[in-house]
N, C-alpha and C positions, 0 to 999 in steps of 0.2 A: 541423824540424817539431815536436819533440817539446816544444822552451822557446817555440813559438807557442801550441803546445796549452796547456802550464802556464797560461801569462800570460793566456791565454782564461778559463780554468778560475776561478783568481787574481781578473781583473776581475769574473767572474756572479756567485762568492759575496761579494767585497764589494759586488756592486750590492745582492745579496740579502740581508746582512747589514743593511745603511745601508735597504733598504722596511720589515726589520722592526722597524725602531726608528725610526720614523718614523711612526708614530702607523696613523693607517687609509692606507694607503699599497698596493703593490701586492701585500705578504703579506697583508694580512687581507681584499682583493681578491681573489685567489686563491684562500686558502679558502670566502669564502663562496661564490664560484661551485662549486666543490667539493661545498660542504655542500647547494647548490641545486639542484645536478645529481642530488647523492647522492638528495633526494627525490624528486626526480621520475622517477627509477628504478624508484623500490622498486613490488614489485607488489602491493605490500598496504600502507597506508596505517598506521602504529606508534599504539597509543590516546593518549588526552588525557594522559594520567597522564604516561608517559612522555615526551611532547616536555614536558611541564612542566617534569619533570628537567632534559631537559637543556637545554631554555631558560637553568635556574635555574644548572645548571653552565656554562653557554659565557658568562654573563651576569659568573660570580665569576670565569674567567680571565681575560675581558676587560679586568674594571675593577681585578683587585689584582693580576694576575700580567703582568709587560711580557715575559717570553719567549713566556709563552703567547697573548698576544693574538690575532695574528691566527688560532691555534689556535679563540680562545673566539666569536670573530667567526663561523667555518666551522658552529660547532656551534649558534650562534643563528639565523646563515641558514638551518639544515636543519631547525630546528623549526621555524622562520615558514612557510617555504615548504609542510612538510606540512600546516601547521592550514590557511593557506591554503588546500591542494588539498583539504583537508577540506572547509571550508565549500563552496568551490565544487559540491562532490560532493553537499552536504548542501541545500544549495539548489535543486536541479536537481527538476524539479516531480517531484511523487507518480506512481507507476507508476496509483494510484487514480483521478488524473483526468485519464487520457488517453483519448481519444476522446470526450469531456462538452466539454460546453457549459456555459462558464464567460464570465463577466460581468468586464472588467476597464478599472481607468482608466486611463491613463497619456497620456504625451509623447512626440513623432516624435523622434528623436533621428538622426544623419544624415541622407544625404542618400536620398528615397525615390526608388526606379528602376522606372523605366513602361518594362515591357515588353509582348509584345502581347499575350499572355495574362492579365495582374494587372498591378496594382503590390505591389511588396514595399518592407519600411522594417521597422525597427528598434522596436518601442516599449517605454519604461519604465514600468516598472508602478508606479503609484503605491497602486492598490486593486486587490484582485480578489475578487470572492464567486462562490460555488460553492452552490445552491438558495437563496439566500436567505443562506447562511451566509458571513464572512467567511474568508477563505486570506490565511497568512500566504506570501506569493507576493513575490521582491524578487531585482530583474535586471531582463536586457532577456528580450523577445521578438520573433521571427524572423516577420513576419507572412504573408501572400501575402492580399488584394483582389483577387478574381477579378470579370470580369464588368465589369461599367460601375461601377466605381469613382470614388468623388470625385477631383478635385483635388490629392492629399496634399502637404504641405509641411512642411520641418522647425519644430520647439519648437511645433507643433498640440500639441492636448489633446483625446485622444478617448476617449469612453466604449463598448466594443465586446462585440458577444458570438461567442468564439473559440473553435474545436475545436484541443486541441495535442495535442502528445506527447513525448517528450524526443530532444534534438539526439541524431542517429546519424548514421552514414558508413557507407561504404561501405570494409574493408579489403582489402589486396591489396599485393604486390610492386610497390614504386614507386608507391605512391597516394597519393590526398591524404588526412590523416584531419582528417576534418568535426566529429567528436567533440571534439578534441584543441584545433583551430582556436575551436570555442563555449566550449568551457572558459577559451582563453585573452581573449575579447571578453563572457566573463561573458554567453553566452545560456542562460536554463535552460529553452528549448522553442520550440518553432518548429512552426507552424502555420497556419490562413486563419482570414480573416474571415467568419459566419456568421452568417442574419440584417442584412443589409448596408442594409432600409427602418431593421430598430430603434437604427444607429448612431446617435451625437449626438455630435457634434462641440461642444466646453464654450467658453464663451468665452475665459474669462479664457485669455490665453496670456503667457508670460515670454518677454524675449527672450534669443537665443542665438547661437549665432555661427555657429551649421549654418546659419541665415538667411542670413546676413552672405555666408556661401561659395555658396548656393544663388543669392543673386542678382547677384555679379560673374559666377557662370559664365553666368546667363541673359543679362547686358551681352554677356558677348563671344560666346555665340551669337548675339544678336542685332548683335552688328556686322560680322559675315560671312557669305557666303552660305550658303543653308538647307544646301547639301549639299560645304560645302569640308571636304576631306580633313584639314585642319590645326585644327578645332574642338574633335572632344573629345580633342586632346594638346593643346593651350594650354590648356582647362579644368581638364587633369590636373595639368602644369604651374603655373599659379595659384595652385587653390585644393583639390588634390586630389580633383577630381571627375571618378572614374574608370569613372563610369557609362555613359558614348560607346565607352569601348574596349570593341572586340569578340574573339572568339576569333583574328581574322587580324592585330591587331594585337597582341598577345599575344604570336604566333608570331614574327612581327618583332624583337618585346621579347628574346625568348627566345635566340634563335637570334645574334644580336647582342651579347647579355650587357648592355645598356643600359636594361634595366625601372629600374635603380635610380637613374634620372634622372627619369624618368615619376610615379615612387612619391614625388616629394619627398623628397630623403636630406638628410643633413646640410649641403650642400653650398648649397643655395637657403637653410637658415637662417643658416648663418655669410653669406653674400651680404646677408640682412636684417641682421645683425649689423653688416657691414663700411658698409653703407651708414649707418646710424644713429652709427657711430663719424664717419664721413667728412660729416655733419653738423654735429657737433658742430665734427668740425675747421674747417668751413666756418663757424661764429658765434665761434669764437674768431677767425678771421683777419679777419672785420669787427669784430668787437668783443674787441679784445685786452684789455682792462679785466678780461672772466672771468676771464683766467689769474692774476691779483692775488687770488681769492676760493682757487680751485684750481687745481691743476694740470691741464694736457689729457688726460692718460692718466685721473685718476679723476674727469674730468668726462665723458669719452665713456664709461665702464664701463656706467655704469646706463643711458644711451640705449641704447648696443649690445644690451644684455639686454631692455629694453622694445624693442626695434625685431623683435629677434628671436625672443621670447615671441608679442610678436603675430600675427609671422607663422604661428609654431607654432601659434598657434590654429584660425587660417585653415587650415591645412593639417590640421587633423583630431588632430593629438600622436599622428604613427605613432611606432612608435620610434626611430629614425635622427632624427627631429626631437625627439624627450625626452631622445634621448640627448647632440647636437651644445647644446641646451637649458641640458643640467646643465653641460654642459663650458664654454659662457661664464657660465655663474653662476657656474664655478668661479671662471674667468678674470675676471670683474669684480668678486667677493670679493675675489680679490687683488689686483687695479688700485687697488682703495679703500683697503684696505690699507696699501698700497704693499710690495707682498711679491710674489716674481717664483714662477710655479708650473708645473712644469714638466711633460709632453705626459703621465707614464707617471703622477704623481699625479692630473692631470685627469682621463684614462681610469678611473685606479681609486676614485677618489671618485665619480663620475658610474655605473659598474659599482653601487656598495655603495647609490645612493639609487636607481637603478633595481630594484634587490632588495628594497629595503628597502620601495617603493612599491608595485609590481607582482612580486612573487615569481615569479608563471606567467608572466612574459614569457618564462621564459626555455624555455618549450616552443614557442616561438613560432621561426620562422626566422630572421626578421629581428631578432633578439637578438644570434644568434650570428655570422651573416652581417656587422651592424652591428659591434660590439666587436672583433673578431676583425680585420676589414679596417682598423679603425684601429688598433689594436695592432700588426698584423703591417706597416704603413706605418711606423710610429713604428720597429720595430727594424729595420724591411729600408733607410732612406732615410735618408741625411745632410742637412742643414739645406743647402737652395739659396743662394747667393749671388747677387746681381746677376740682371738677365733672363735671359740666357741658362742660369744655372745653374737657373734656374725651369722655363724651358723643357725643358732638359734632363731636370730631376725629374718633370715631367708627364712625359710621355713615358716613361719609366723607374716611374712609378707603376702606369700601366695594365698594364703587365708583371707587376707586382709581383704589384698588386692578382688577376691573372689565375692565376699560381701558387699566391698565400697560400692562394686562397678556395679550389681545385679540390677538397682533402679534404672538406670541407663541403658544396659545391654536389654531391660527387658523394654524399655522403652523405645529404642533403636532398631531392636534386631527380632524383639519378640522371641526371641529365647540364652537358655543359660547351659553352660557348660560346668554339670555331676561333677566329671572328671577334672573338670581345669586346676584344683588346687596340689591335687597329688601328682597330674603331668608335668606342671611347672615347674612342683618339686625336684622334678626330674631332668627337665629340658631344660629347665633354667641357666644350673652348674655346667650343662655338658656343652650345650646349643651356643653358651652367650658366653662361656669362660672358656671353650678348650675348644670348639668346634669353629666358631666364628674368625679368631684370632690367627689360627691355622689357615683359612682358605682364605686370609684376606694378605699373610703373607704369602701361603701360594700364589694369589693371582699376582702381585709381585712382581716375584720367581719369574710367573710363566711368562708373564709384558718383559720385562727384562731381557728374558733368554736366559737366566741366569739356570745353573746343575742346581737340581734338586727341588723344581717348582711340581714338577709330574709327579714323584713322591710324595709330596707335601698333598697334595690334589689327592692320591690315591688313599692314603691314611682319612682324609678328613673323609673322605668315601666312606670308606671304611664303618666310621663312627658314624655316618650319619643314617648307613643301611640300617645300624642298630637302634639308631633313636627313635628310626620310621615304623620299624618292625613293633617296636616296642608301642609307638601312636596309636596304630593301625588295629590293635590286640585293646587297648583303652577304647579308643573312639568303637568298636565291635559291643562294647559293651553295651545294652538295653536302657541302662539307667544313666548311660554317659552325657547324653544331650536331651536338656526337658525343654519343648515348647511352650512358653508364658501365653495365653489368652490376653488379646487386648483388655486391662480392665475400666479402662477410661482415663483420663489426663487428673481428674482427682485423686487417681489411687497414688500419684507420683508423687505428690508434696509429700503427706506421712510416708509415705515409701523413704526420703528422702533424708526426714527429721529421723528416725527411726534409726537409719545404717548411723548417721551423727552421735544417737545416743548409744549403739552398741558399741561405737569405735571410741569412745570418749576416754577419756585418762583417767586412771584410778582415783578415787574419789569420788567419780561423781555416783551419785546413788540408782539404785535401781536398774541397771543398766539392761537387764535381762528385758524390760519389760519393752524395748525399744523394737523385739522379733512382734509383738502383737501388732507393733504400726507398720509393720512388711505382710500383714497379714492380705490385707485389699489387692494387694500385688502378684501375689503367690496362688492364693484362693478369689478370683475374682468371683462378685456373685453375679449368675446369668439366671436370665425371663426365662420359664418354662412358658413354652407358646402355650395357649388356651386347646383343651379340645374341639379338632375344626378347624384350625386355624393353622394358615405355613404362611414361610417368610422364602422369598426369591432374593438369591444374591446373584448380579449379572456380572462376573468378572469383565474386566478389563482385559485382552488379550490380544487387542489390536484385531489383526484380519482373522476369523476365528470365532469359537463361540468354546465358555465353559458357565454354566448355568448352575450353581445352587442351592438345591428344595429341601427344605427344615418342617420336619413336623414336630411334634411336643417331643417325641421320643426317636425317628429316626433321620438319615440324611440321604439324599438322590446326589449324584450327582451326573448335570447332562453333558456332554462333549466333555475334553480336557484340556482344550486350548491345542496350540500349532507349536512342532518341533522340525526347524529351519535344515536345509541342507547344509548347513554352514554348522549344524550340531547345539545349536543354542536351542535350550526347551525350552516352551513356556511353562509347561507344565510343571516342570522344576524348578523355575526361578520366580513365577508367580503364584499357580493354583495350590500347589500343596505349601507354599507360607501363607495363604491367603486364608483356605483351611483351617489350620492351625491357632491361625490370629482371631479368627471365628472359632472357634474352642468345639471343633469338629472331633471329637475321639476317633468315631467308628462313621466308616462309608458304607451302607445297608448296599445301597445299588450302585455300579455307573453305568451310565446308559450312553453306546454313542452313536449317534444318531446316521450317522455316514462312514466310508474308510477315506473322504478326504485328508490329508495331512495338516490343515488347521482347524479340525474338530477333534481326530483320536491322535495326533502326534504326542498328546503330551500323557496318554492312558499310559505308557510304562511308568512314567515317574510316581504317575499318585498310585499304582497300585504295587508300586517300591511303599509308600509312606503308608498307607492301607491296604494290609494283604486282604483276599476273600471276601470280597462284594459281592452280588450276585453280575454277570457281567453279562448285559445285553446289546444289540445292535445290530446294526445293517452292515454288510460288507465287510463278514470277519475276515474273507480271502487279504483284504485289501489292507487291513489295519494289523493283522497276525494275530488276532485275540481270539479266545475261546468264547464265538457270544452267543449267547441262545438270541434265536430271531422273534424280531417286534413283527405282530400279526393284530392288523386289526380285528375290535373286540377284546382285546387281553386288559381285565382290569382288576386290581389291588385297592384295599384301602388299609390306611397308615393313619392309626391316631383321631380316628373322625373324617380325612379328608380324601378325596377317591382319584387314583391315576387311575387314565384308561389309555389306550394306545387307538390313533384316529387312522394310522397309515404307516404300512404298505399293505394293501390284502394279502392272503395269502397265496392267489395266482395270481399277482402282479409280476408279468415281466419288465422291470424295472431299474436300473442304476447307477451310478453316482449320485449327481442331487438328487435326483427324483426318484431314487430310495430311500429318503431319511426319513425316520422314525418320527414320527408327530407324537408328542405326548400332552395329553388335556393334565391339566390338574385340577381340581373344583374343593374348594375351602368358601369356611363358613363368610368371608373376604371378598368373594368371585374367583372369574376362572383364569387362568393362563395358559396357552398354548404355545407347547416350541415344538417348529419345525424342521430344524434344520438350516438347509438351501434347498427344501423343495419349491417348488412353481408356483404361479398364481393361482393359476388353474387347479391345478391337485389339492394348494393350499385348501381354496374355499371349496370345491367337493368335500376333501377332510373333515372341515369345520362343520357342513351342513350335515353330514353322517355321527359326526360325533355330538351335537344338537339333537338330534333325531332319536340315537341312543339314548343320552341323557334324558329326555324328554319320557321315554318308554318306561324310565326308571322309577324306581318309591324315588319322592323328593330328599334332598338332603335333610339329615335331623342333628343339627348341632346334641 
């Protein structure tokens, strides 16, 4: 074991040795994600002055010192990437005019989604004035058209008048930040349209390729029926329009591990790639005469790259598709060449012009997610031989793919997908080789006008009813989707060394023992509260309230957050991954306080995620739940610590606000009191009745 280990050791520093003398290779790849990371850490942003420096120094080891390279590489990635997150920050509109009424021109950009409240779209600002006066204003903005809105379509040009305010989120344990997300698609405010007689729609319009994608998807709506289950995933599919998928198909996505077939990954542009190579091959075997001018390999380089750029287009350039992008640009630099380039200098040249392009991709998920799963392929997988060695590598991929990612997706997403390696097994051949190919010659077909796109449309239907059915029957499954518990930013390193040494190459020793360093990740260890003793979590939920109460052994939970007329829950996008990330099993209570719509609107989701709570509150008429009613005097105690209910009496004729349920809680800590949106007045009567009780009582005894 011990001359395994050497020779192990032996081979990583001369591989590491031979990257960094190898020009931009996978040390100065390293570093600069390093130096990229390093900025986007920092909680304070370092002044101009200073990244200048050390621009100006990572600039002089680069170009005059070869040990230090990719050292000076690391140190110019982390001044880009902060000026970058500078500007972005600097960009983001004036605190001065938010809630004004500003005048602005610009271009649809995406695709715009009519839901049934608004349509929302994207627009670039080309002008904006504020009284008469010009703003220097440049980015997108996040729109909402309320009301009987026009028609919108992408590369329009409109002239509007908008109330904004700057992109915000909502924070929380396991949430998503909205903040983070605008930063990295360059929004600097998000807003509606006001004023919606005085728009003007400009004539002059450019074209664009949001068109181009907005009207193959309308073809292949239109070549199946109004309401077949398999439309907007061929849409998604195509041309990345992902505006048909709903929250239930999400959940599918989700639970399955298979979104990253839906999202256009790498996989549909190497497929545009492979077909434009397999073109080419196809005019040389009629016309063999080309190979007399060139050779086949750097005569297919440059089709491949335009075959698969275009597609790129079409698909929007997520990352997974700028990234597989740069990797045949690499790949057909060196076909032309004639220079052979191999998987780990691809990854890290395509890594250094994604930095170098977009620096804040890499706050993004799908940076990491992306890179990371072709890297950890490249060193988990030996090169297949013959079909069955292919076969065999599929197969052994989705495994792969399934272990490399779990540090990340639990770190990202706070959970994992059971099912994802046996779906993929599945989805992978059908979705990516015979399904994808199909509806991308349909759409085609159907732009064309060409006989036999509708057909083509209706078979890949066809196949895709059966892939969904077949999802839909996995993601059902109980053990399909497990929620990971935050376990802290330490568990991640050994999380991380651990997948390295189970995916390692034969030889190196022990290999098994690299599942104990997954163990902090998988088994996080949690505080058993003290007897006596609760902890308050006050979610995030914007206008709204979801409150909750941890004792050693059980969970309360108050209100569930606000679910929008627009159909957006909070309660499902925030409270129950919030839950979850708080390693919440079981909900003993919910309690909700009112039948406001930003207190119980989000009670159906959590009690989808936890069935059979006990479920109390005010105004079940109002909320549709079954809730036994809050009377003051009604009191419990949990674990040492005592709830008592302070309000509404029992002949209170009382409603809306000034029904909600007051609950005391008293720990060995002090007390907490939530109200609701009851009154001042009610408030403090509450307060002094439930003092009065307390007072009446045996004192508390830890």
């Amino acid at each position: 074991m011990a001359t395994r280990l050497r020779q192990a050791r032996a081979a990583w520093r001369d591989w590491w040795r031979e990257q960094r003398t190898c020009g931009f290779g996978a040390a100065a790849a390293a570093y600069a994600l390093l130096g990229s990371a390093g900025a986007a850490l920092l909680p304070r942003l370092p002044p101009l002055a200073l990244l200048l420096i050390c621009a100006l120094v990572g600039l002089c080891m680069a170009w005059r010192a070869p040990r230090l390279q990719a050292a000076g590489v690391g140190m110019l990635a982390f001044a880009w990437t902060a000026f970058c997150a500078a500007q972005v920050l600097h960009a983001r509109l004036p605190h001065a005019l938010e809630g004004r009424d500003i005048v602005v021109q610009g271009r649809i950009v995406g695709l715009p989604e009519a839901r049934s409240d608004a349509q929302r779209f994207d627009l670039a600002i080309e002008q904006a004035a504020y009284a008469g006066q010009p703003l220097r204003l440049h980015g997108l903005l996040r729109l909402s058209w309320f009301g009987a809105a026009p028609g919108l379509a992408p590369c329009q040009r409109w002239r509007l008048q908008v109330r904004l305010k700057r992109p915000h989120g909502v924070v929380n344990p396991g949430g998503y930040d909205a903040e983070r997300a605008a930063a990295v698609a360059g929004v600097i405010g998000t807003g509606y349209v006001r004023g919606a007689r005085a728009a003007q729609r400009l004539g002059t319009e450019t074209p664009c390729v949001d068109a181009l994608r907005a009207r193959i998807s309308q073809r292949i709506a239109a070549a199946l029926p109004a309401d077949d289950a398999a439309t907007p995933l061929l849409q998604a599919l195509a041309v990345g329009d992902q505006r048909g998928l709903s929250e239930a198909h999400w959940r599918v996505l989700r639970a399955t591990g298979v979104g990253h077939l839906i999202a256009i990954s790498g996989l549909h542009v190497g497929l545009a790639g492979i077909a434009g190579a397999l073109l080419v091959h196809l005019l040389t075997w009629l016309w063999p005469r080309l190979l007399l001018w060139r050779p086949r390999r750097v005569l297919a380089a440059p089709v491949a790259l335009l075959a698969a750029w275009g597609y790129g287009a079409l698909a929007g350039y997520g990352l997974p598709t700028v990234r597989t992008l740069l990797m045949i640009a690499v790949v057909a630099w060196a076909a032309s060449r004639r220079r052979s380039v191999g998987i780990t200098q691809m990854l890290a040249l395509a890594l250094l012009a994604v930095l170098a392009a977009d620096p804040l991709a890499i706050l993004g998920a799908g940076f990491w997610l992306s890179f990371a799963g072709v890297a950890l392929l490249a060193y988990a997988l030996q090169p297949a031989r013959g079909w069955r060695g292919w076969l065999a590598e599929l197969g052994l991929a989705q495994g792969v793919m399934a272990l490399a990612l779990l540090p990340l997706t639990a770190l990202l997403f706070g959970q994992a997908s059971r099912a994802g390696p046996l779906a993929n097994l599945i989805a992978v051949p059908l979705m990516g080789l015979i399904i994808v190919p199909l509806i991308l010659l349909a759409g085609a077909l159907l732009l064309a006008g060409a006989p036999g796109g509708a057909a083509l449309t209706a078979f890949s239907a066809l196949l895709m009813r059966g892939q969904w059915q077949l999802l839909q029957h996995m993601a059902a499954w109980p053990w399909a989707l497990a929620w990971l518990p935050w376990p802290g930013a330490w568990a991640f390193v050994p999380a991380g060394i651990g997948v390295l040494w189970l995916l390692a190459p034969r030889g190196v020793p022990a290999r098994a023992l690299g599942l104990l360093l997954l163990a902090p990740l998988l088994w996080p260890r949690s505080e058993r509260l003290a007897q006596g003793a609760f902890e308050a979590w006050v979610l995030d939920v914007g206008q709204g309230s979801a409150v909750l109460l941890r004792t050693s052994s059980r969970a309360l939970l108050y209100d569930a957050g606000p679910r929008y007329r627009s159909g957006f829950d909070l309660g499902e996008a925030t409270v129950v991954p919030s839950l979850h990330a708080l390693d919440v099993h079981r909900l003993d209570r919910l309690l909700i306080s009112h039948g406001d719509a930003d207190h119980a609107g989000g009670a159906a989701a959590v009690l989808a995620a936890y069935p059979r709570p006990l479920l109390q509150g005010a105004e079940p008429q109002r909320s549709g739940l079954p809730l036994l009613p809050c009377v003051r005097g009604q009191h419990w105690r949990w674990d040492g610590v005592d709830f008592e209910m302070l309000h509404p009496q029992l002949d209170d004729a009382v409603s809306g606000n000034e029904s909600s349920c007051v609950l005391a809680v008293r720990g060995s800590g002090g007390t907490l009191v939530l109200g609701g949106d009851i009154g001042r007045g009610l408030a403090r009567r509450a307060r002094a009745a439930g003092a009065a009780a307390a007072a009446s009582r045996q004192p508390f005894q830890q």
